[in-house]
TORKOL-4160 file (C-alpha; in steps of 0.2 Angstrom, whole numbers, padded with zeros to 4 digits, m for minus):
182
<pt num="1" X="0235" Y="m0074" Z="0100"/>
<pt num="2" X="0235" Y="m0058" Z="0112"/>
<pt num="3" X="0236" Y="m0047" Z="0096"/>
<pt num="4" X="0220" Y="m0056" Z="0088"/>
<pt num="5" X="0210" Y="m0053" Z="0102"/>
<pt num="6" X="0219" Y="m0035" Z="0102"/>
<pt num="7" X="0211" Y="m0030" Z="0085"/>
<pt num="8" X="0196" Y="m0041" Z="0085"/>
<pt num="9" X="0184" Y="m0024" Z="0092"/>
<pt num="10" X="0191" Y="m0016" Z="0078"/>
<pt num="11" X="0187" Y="m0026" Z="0066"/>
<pt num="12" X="0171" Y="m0027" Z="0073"/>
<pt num="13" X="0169" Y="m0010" Z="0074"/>
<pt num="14" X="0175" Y="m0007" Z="0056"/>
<pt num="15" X="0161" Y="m0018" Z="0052"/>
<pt num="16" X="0145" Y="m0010" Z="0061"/>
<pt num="17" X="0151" Y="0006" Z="0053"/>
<pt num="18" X="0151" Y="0000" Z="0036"/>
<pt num="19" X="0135" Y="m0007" Z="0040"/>
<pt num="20" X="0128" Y="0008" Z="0045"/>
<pt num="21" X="0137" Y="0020" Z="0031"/>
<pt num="22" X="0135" Y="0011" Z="0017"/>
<pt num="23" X="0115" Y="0018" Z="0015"/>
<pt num="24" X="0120" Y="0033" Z="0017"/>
<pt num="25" X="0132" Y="0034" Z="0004"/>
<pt num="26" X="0123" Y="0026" Z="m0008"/>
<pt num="27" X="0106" Y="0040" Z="m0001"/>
<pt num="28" X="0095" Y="0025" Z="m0001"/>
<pt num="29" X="0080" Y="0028" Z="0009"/>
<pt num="30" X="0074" Y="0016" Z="0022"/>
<pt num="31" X="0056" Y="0019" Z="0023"/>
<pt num="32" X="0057" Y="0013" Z="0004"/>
<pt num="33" X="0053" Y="m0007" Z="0006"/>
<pt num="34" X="0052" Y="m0016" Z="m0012"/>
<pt num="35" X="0037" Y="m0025" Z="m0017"/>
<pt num="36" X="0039" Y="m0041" Z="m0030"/>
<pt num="37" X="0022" Y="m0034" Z="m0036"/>
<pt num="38" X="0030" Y="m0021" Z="m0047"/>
<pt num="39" X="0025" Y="m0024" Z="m0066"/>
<pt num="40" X="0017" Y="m0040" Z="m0060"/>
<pt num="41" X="m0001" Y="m0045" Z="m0060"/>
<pt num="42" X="m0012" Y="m0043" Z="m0044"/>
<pt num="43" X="m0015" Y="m0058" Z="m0035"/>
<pt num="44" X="m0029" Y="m0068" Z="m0036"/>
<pt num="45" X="m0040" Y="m0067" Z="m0023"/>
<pt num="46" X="m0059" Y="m0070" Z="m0020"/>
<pt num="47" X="m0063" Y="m0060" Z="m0005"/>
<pt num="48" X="m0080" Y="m0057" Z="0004"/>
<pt num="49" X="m0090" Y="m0040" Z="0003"/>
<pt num="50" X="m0087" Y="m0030" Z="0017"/>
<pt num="51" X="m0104" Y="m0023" Z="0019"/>
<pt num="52" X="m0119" Y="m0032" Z="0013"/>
<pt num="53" X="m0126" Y="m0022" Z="0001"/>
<pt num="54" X="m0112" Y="m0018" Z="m0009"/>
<pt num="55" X="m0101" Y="m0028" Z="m0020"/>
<pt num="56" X="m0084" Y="m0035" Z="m0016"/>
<pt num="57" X="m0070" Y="m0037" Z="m0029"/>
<pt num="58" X="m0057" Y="m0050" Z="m0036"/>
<pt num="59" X="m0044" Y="m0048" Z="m0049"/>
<pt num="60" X="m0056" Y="m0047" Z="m0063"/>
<pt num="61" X="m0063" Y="m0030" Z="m0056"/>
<pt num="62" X="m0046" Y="m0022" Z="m0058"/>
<pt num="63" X="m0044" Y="m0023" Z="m0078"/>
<pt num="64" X="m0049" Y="m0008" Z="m0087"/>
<pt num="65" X="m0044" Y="0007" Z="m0078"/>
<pt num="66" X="m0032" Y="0013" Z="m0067"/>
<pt num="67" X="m0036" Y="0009" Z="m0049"/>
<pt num="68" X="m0030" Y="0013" Z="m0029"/>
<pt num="69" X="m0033" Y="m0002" Z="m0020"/>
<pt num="70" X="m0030" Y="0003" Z="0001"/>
<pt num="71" X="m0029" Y="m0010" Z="0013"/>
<pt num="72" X="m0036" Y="m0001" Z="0030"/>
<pt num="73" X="m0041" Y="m0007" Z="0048"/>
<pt num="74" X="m0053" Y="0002" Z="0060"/>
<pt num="75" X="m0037" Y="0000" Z="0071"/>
<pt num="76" X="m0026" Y="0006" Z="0062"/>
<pt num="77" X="m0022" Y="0027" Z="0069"/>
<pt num="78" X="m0012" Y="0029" Z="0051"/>
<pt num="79" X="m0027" Y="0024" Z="0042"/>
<pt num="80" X="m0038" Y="0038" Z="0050"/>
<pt num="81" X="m0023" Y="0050" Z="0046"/>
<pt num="82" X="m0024" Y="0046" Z="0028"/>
<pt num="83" X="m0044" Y="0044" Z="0027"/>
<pt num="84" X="m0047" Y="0064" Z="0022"/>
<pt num="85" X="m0035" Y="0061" Z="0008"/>
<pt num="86" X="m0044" Y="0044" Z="0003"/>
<pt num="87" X="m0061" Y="0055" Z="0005"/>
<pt num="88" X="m0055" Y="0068" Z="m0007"/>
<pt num="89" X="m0049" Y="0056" Z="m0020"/>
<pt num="90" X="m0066" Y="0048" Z="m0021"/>
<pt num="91" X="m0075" Y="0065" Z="m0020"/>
<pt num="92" X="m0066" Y="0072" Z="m0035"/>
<pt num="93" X="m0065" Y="0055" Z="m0042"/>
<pt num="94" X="m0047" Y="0055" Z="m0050"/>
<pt num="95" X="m0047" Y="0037" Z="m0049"/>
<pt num="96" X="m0057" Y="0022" Z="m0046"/>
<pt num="97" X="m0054" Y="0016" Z="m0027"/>
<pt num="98" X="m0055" Y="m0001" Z="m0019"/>
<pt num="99" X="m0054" Y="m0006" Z="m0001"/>
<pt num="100" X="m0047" Y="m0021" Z="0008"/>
<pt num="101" X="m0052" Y="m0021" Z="0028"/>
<pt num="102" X="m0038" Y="m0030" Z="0035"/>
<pt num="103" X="m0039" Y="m0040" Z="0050"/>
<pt num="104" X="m0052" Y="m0031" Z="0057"/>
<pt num="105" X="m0070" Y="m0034" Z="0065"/>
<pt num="106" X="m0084" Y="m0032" Z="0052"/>
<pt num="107" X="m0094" Y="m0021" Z="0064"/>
<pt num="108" X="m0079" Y="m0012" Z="0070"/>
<pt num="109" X="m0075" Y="m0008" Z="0050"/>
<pt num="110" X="m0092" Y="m0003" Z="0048"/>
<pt num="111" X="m0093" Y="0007" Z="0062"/>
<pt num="112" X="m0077" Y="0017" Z="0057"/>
<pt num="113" X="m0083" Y="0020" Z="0038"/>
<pt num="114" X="m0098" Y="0025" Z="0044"/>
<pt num="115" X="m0092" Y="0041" Z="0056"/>
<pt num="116" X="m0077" Y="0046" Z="0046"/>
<pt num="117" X="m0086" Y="0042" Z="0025"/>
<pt num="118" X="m0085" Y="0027" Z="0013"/>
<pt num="119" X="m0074" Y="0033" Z="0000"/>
<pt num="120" X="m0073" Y="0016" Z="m0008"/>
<pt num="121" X="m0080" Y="0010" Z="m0022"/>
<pt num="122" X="m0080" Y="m0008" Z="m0020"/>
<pt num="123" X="m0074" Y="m0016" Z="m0002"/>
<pt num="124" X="m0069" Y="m0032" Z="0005"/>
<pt num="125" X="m0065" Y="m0039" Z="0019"/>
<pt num="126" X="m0049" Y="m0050" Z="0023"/>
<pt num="127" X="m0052" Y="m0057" Z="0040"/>
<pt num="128" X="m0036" Y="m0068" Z="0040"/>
<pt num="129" X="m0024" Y="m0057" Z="0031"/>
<pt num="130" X="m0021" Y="m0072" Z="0019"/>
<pt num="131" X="m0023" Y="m0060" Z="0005"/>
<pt num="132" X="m0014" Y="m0047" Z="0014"/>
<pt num="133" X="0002" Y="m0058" Z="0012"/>
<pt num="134" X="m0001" Y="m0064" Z="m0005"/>
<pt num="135" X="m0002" Y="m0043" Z="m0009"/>
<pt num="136" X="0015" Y="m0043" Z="0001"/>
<pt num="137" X="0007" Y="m0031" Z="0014"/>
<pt num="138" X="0020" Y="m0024" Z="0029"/>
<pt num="139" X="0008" Y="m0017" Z="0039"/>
<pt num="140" X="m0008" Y="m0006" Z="0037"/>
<pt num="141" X="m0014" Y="0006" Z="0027"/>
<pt num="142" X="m0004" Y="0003" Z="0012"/>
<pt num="143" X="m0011" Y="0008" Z="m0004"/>
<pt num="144" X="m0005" Y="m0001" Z="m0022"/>
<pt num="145" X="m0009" Y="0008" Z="m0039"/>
<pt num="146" X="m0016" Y="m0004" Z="m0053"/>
<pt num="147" X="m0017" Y="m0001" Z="m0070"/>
<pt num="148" X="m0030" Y="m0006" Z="m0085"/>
<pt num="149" X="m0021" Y="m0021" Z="m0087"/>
<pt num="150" X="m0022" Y="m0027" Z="m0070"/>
<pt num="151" X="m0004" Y="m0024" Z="m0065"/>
<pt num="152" X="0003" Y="m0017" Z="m0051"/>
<pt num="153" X="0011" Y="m0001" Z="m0055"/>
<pt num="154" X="0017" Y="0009" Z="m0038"/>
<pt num="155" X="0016" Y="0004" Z="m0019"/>
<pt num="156" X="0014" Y="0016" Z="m0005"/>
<pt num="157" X="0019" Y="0011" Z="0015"/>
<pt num="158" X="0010" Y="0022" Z="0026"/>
<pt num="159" X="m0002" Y="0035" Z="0024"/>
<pt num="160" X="m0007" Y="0042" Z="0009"/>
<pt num="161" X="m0006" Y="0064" Z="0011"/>
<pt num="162" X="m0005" Y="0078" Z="0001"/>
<pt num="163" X="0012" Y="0080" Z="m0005"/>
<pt num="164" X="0012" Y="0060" Z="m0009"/>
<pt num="165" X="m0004" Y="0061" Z="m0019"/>
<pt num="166" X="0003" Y="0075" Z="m0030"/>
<pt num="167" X="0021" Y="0072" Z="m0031"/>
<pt num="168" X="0022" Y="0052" Z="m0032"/>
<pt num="169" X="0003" Y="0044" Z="m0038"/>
<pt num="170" X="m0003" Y="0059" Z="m0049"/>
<pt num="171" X="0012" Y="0058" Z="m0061"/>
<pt num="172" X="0012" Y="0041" Z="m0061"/>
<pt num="173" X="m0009" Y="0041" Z="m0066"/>
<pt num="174" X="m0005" Y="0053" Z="m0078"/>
<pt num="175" X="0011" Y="0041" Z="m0086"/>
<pt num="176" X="m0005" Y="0027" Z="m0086"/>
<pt num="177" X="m0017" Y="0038" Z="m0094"/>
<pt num="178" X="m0006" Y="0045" Z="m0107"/>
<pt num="179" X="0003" Y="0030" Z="m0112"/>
<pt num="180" X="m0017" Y="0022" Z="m0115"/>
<pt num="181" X="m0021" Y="0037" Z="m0126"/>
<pt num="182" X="m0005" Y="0033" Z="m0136"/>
């Protein structure tokens, strides 16, 4: 008995630190979180216009060309961070961009998009998050990329920049776009 409780914390201690080392061996990264999505179709979802006097989105809207859909909140400080990025994307107009406001208060939203630009070309609103989870959405802004066929291709945690634009989506986009011409 006295030699149980003797290696006990040892044992225990053995076992956090394999816990803890085994990512690192393996160089796994932990801001990566899967996404069931991958190669799968993009959910269903009937969602409200965001601002009246343009059009919302559902599925349909994503077949035929490659698409960026960013779910965002007025809330959110990320988002803001990653909003020039969104802006330059729509400005050059690499790709077609959807919005989904999560969670948020339609005025607030409006209010946002108006003093920092709309770069979207649709925008809906999900008020209850409902599509959100269906998407299998952490936390905002998240942004998934979609191609012609309505699958979901890459998912990006966390604000879009520079560097993730050119190194990760770009090759991707390009991968889409060649493999249509083929």
């Amino acid at each position: 008995m006295a030699k149980t409780i003797f290696v006990l914390p040892f044992l225990v201690f053995f076992g956090v630190v394999t816990y803890f080392i085994i990512p690192i061996v393996k160089k796994s990264d932990p801001k990566l979180l899967p996404s069931a999505l991958i190669d799968k179709d993009v959910p269903e979802n009937k969602l409200p216009p965001l601002f009246e006097n343009k059009t919302g989105f559902d599925h349909e809207d994503l077949l035929g060309g490659e698409t960026l859909v960013n779910f965002f909140s007025s809330w959110c400080g990320p988002c803001r961070v990653e909003h020039d990025i969104l802006m330059k994307i729509s400005e050059e107009k690499t790709i077609r961009l959807f919005g989904i406001n999560y969670k948020d208060q339609t005025q607030a939203a409006i209010r946002w998009l108006d003093e920092l630009g709309d770069p979207f070309e649709k925008i809906v609103a999900d008020k209850d998050g409902r599509a959100a989870i269906d998407w299998g959405v952490y936390g905002v802004p998240e942004t998934y990329l979609i191609d012609k066929e309505g699958k979901v291709r890459y998912r990006h945690v966390g604000p879009l920049t520079e560097r993730v634009l050119e190194e990760k989506l770009m090759p991707i986009i390009q991968l889409l776009r060649n493999k249509k011409d083929e």
